[in-house]
N, C-alpha and C positions, 0 to 999 in steps of 0.2 A: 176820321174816327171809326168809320163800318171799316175799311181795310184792317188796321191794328185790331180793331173785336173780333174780323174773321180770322187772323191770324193765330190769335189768343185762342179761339177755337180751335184751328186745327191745330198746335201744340196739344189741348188738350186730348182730344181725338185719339192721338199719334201716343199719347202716354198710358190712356187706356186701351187700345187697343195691345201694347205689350202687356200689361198686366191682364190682359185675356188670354193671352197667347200663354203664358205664364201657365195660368188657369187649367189652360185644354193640356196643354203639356204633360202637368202634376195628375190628373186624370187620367190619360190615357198609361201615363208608367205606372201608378197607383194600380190599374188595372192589369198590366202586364207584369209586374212583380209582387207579389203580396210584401216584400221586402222593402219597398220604399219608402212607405207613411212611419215607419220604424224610426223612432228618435236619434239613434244613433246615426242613422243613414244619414237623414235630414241635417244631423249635426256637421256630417262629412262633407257637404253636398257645401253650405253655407265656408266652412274654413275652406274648401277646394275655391270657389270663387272669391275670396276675399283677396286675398292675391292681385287676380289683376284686376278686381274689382275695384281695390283701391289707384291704379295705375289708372283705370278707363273715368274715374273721378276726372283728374288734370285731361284726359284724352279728351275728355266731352268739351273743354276750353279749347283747347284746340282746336279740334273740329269745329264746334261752334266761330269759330274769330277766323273758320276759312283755312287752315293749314290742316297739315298733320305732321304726325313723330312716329317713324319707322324705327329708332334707336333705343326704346324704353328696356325694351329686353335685355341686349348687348349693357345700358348703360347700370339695370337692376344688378349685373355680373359685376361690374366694373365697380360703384360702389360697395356693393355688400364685401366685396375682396378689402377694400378701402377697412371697410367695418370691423373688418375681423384682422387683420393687424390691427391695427389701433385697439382693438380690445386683449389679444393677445401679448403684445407689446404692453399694456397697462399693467398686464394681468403679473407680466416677467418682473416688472419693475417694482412690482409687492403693492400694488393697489388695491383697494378695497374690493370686492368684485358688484356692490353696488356703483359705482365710479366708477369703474372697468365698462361698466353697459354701459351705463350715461354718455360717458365717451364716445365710446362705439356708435350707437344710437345717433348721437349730433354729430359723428362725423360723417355721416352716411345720408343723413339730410341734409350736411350744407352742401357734400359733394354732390347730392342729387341736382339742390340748388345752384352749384354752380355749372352744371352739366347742360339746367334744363337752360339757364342763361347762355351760356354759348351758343347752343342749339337757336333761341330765338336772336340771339345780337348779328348772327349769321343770314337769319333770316330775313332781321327788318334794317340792320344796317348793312349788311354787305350784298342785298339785294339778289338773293340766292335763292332757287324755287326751297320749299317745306319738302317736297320729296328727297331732292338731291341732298340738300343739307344734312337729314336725318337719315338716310340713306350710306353718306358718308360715314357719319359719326358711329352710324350702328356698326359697322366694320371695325372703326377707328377702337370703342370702347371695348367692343370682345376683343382685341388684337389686343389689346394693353392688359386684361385680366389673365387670358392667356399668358402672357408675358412674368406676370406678378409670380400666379400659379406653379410657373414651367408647365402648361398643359393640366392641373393637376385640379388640388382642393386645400383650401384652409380651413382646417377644423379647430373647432373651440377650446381654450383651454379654460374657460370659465362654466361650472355647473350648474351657476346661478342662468346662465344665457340660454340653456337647451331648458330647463324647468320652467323659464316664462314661454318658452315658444308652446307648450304644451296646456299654462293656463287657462282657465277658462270659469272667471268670473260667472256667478250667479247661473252655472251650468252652461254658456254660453263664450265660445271660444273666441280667446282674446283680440285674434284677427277679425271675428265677425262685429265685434262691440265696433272695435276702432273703424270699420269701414262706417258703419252707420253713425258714427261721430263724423268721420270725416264729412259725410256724405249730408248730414246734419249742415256743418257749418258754410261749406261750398255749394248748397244748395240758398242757402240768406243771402251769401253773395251773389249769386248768380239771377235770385230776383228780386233782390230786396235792394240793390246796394247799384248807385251811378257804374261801376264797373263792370256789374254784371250786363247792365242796359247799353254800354259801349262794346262787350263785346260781340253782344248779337247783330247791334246795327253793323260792326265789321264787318261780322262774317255775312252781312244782309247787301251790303255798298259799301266798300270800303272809301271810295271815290266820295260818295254822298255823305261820308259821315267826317273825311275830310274836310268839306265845304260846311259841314254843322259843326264846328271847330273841335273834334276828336281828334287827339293824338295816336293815329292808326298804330304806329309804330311800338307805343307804349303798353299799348293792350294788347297789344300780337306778345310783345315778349314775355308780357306779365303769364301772358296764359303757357305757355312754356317752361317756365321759370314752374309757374304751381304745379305743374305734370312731374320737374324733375325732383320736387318735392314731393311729391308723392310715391315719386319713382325710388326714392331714399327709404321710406318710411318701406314701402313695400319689402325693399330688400332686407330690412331689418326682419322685418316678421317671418320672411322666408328664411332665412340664415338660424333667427331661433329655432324653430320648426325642426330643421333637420340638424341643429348645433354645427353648422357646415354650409360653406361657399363653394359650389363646384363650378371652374372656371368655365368651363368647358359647355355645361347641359343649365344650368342656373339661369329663368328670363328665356330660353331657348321657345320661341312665338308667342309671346306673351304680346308683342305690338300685335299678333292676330287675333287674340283673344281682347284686348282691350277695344281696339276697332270694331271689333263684330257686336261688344256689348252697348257701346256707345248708339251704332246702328242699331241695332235689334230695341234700345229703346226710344226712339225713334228720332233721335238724330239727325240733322240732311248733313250728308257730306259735303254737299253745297256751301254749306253756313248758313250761319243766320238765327237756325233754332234748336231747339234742342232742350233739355230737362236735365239734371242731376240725379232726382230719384230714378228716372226712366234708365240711365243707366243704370242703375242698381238692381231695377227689374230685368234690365239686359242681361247683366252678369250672371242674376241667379239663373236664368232663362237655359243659357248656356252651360252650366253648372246640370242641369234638369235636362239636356237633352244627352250630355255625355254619362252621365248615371245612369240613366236609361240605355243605351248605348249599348254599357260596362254587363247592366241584367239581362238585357237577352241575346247576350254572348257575342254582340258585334265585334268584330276585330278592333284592336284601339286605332292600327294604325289607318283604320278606313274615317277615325274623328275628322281628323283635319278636312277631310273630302267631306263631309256634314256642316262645318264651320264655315268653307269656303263656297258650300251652294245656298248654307244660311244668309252669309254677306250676301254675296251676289243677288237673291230675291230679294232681303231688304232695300237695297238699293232700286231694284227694277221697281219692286210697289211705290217708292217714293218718287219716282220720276215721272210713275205714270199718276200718281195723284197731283205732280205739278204741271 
């Protein structure tokens, strides 16, 4: 009973101290830009992260149950290409352009879904590490949008699909709503709900949770399976966004950005533990360090070298806290 309470604790710990970091962050650009506290900013800051904010949602099952998925990017191309024939195709065929999305929409989540499936049945039946698997696939999915493309981009023929990418319910942009929905309901499950409790002891003993009669296998894919659903949904919102699939740059390090947010709110790569909203303060985290970044004229292409010493110290603080 004192192990699971200290445990319980440092989860907590681990969530507020992102939301500190959050904190000092917003402060110190707040002080370095007069531009920042500016609603419009703040509105950018939020739709720039919801992207792979909602991708690092399913990331955090992932990671949590012990794996990971290199392929979300390549697979975000690979469906939204999916999405946009099927909508453009609807669209030739004299379809309503409400049914046109619909379409589009559910074709881009079940292809996520069936994506994120593959990815785990490879995993937990064909006995295949989570690096190499998704490793492969990330290759295999850019190579097939490329393909769809010829190299190129599928633009919308639907005007209804570029006008929701730009809504923004109650002043508040339509990606940022649906993250915190999402993030809403994958947070119930993940503590509220038998499945959520299966897949931490996973990613805790996989061995041990074997012998406490867990279907190891069933929770690894589930959690996979929910990333490539999210992985769907994402590409949708990014496709409205720009009214455009570009085969080519579309998801191009988005598995970097979803992992860093995942970590950053404090996560163990490990498995085991991990938070839902804590990603979501990850995501914004990162969202706040690249806008800051952008204000005091930092080179863009120097982010990624910010991103990858972010990862990397999250990681060290957590290994040295274990």
């Amino acid at each position: 009973m004192s192990a699971t309470l200290a445990f319980l604790q440092r989860v907590e710990k681990e969530r507020y101290a992102a939301f500190a970091a959050l904190a000092i962050l917003s402060i110190v650009s707040a002080l370095l830009s007069p531009f920042f506290l500016q609603w419009q900013n703040l509105l950018n800051i939020i739709r720039q992260v919801s992207y792979t904010g909602i991708i690092a949602l399913g990331m955090t099952f992932v990671i949590v149950s012990g794996g990971i998925d290199l392929s979300v990017g390549s697979m975000a191309a690979f469906v939204g290409s999916l999405a946009m024939i099927t909508l453009n195709a609807a669209s030739d065929a004299g379809l309503a352009q409400g049914t046109a999305v619909a379409g589009a929409t559910a074709c881009a989540v079940l292809a996520g879904l069936a994506c994120g499936l593959a990815n785990g049945l490879l995993v937990t039946k064909g006995r295949i590490a989570p690096f190499i698997v998704t490793l492969g696939t990330m290759a295999l999915f850019r190579s097939l949008s490329l393909y769809m493309a010829n190299a190129g981009e599928f633009r919308s023929a639907s005007s209804l699909f570029g006008e929701l990418g730009s809504a923004a319910p109650l002043g508040v942009p339509l990606p940022a709503l649906i993250l915190l929905g999402l993030a809403a309901i994958l947070a119930f499950v993940f503590k509220r709900t038998r499945y959520g409790r299966y897949t931490r002891a996973v990613g805790s003993n996989s061995r041990v949770a074997r012998y406490s009669a867990i279907n190891v296998d069933t929770t690894r894919l589930a959690a996979y399976t929910v990333t490539g659903v999210m992985v769907g949904v994402s590409a949708v919102l990014i496709a409205m966004r720009f009214n455009s699939v570009g085969s080519s740059t579309l998801g191009v390090n988005y598995e970097l950005d979803a992992i860093a947010a995942v970590i950053i709110g404090g996560t163990s790569m490990s498995g085991g533990r991990g938070t839902v909203w804590g990603t979501v303060v990850g995501a914004i985290t990162l969202g706040v360090i690249n806008n800051m970044l952008n204000m005091v004229g930092i080179s863009p292409y120097l982010q990624g070298t910010v991103k990858g010493l972010v990862i990397i110290g999250a990681v060290f603080i957590q290994r040295q806290r274990q």
